[in-house]
C-alpha positions as CSV (number, residue, x, y, z in Angstrom):
1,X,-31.3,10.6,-0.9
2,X,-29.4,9.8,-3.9
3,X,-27.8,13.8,-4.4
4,X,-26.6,13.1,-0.8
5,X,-24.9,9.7,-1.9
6,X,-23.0,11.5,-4.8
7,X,-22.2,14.4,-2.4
8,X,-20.6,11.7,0.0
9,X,-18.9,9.7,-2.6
10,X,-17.5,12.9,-4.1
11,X,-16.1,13.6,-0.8
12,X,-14.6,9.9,0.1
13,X,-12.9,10.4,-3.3
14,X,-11.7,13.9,-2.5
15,X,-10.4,12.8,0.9
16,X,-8.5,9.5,-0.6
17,X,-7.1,12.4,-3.1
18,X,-5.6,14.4,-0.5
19,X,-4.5,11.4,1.5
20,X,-2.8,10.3,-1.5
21,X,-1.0,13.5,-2.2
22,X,0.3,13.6,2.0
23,X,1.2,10.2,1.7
24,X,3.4,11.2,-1.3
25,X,4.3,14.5,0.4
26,X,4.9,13.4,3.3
27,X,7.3,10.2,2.5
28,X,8.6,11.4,-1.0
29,X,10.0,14.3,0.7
30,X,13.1,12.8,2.7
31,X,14.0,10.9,-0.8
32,X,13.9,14.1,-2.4
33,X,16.2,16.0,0.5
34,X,18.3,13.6,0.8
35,X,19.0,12.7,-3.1
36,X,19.8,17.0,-3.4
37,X,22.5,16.2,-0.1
38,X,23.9,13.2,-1.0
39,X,23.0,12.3,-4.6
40,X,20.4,10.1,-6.1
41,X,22.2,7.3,-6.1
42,X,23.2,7.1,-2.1
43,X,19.5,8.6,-1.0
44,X,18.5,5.3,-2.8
45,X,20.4,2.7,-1.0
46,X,20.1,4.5,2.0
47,X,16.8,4.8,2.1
48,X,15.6,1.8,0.6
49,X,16.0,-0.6,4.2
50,X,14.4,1.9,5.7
51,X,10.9,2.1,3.7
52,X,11.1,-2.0,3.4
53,X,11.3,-2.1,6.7
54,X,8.7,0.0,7.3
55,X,6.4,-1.2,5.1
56,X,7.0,-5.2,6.2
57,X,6.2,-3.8,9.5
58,X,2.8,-2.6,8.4
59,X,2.0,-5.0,6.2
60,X,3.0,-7.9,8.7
61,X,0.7,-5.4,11.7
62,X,-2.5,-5.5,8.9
63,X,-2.0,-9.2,8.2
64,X,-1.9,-10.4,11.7
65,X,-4.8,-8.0,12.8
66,X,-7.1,-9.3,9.6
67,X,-6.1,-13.1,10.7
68,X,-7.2,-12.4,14.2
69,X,-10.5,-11.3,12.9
70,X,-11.6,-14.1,11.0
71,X,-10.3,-16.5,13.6
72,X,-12.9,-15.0,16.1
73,X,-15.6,-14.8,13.7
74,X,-16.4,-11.2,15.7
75,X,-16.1,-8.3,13.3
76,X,-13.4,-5.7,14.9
77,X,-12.2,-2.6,13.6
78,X,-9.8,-4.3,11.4
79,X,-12.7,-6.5,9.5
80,X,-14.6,-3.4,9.4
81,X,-12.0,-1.7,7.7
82,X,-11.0,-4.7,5.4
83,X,-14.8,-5.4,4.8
84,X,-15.5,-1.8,4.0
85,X,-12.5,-1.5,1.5
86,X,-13.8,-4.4,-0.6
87,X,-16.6,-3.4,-1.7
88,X,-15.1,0.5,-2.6
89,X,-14.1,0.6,-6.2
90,X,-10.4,1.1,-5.0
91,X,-11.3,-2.6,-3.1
92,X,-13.2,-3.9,-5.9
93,X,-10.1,-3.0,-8.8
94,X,-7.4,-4.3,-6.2
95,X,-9.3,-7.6,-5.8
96,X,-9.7,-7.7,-9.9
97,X,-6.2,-7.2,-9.9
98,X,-5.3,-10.0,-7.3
99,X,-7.9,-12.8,-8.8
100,X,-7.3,-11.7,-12.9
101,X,-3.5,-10.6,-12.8
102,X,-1.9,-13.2,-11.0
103,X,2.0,-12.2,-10.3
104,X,1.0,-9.1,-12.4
105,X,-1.6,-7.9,-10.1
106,X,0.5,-9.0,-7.1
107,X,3.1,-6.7,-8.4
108,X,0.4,-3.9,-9.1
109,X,-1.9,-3.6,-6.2
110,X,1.9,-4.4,-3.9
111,X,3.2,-0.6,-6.0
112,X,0.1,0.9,-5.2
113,X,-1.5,-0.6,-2.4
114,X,1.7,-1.3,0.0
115,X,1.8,-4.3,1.5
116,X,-1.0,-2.6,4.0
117,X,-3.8,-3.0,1.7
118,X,-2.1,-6.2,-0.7
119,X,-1.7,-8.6,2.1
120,X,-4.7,-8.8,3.7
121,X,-6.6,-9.0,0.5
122,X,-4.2,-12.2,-0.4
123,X,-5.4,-13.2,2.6
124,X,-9.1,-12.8,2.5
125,X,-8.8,-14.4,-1.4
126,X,-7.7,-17.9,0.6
127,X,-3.9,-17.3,0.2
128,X,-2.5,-19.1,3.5
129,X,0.8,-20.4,3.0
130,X,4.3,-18.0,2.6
131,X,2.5,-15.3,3.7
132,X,5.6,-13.7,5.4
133,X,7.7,-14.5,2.4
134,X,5.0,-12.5,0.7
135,X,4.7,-9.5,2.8
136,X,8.4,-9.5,2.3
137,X,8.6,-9.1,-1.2
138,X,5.2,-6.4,-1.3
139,X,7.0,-4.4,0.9
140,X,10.4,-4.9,-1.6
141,X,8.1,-3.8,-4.5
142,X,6.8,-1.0,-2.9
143,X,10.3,-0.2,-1.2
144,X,12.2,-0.3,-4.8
145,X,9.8,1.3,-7.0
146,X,8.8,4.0,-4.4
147,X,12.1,4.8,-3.5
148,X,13.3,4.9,-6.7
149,X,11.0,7.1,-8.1
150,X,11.5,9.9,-5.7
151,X,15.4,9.0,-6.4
152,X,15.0,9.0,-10.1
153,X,13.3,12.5,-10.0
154,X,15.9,14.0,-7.8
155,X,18.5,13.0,-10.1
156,X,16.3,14.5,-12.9
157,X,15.8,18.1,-10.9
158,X,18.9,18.9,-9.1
């Protein structure tokens, strides 16, 4: 029992590996393209709205869907997933991060969570109040320094 537990937990971390890396493939690679056409600098402003909005969109979609689960008190999908995510060590860092770090872990868990994952989890810690204002500046956190990295290394290689 417990060799199949570290062959499945070798896997989950495998798989959120190679998510990771598409994730950075797959949305790093317009920045890139576009700082080589256009120049760092314009693939930066450009693309900036674009990833806020994007990211407010899913962060606001995670938020609502995590709210209408503990309003029912039935466990959906989205608890499920929410639920499950806590108690992963990705869960368990991102909520030491949220309770311990204050604005610091906001910031943190907002670069590398999104605000996807951040918003629901200051949700779930008893956060109520601003939480649009604070989807809005997760996704800005995530929009700026995601943006601007891929921006940053275009400059650097072409």
């Amino acid at each position: 029992m417990r060799a199949k537990t570290v062959v499945f937990s070798g896997a989950v971390g495998a798989a959120g590996v190679l998510l990771f890396v598409f994730d950075e493939v797959i949305f790093g690679t317009p920045v890139l393209a576009m700082a080589k056409w256009l120049g760092p600098w314009t693939a930066f402003f450009v693309l900036l709205p674009i990833y806020f909005i994007f990211d407010y969109m899913l962060g606001t979609l995670a938020l609502n869907g995590v709210k209408r689960c503990k309003s029912s008190g039935r466990q959906n999908k989205w608890s499920k997933k929410f639920s499950d995510t806590r108690g992963s060590n990705v869960g368990k860092f991102s909520y030491w991060l949220m309770t311990a770090g204050g604005s610091a872990g906001f910031v943190a868990c907002s670069y590398m969570g999104t605000a996807f994952l951040t918003m629901p989890i200051v949700y779930l810690l008893g956060r109520r109040r601003h939480l649009r204002q604070l989807t809005a500046i997760s996704a800005a956190i995530y929009a700026i320094t995601f943006v601007g990295q891929y921006a940053g290394l275009g400059a650097l290689i072409f």
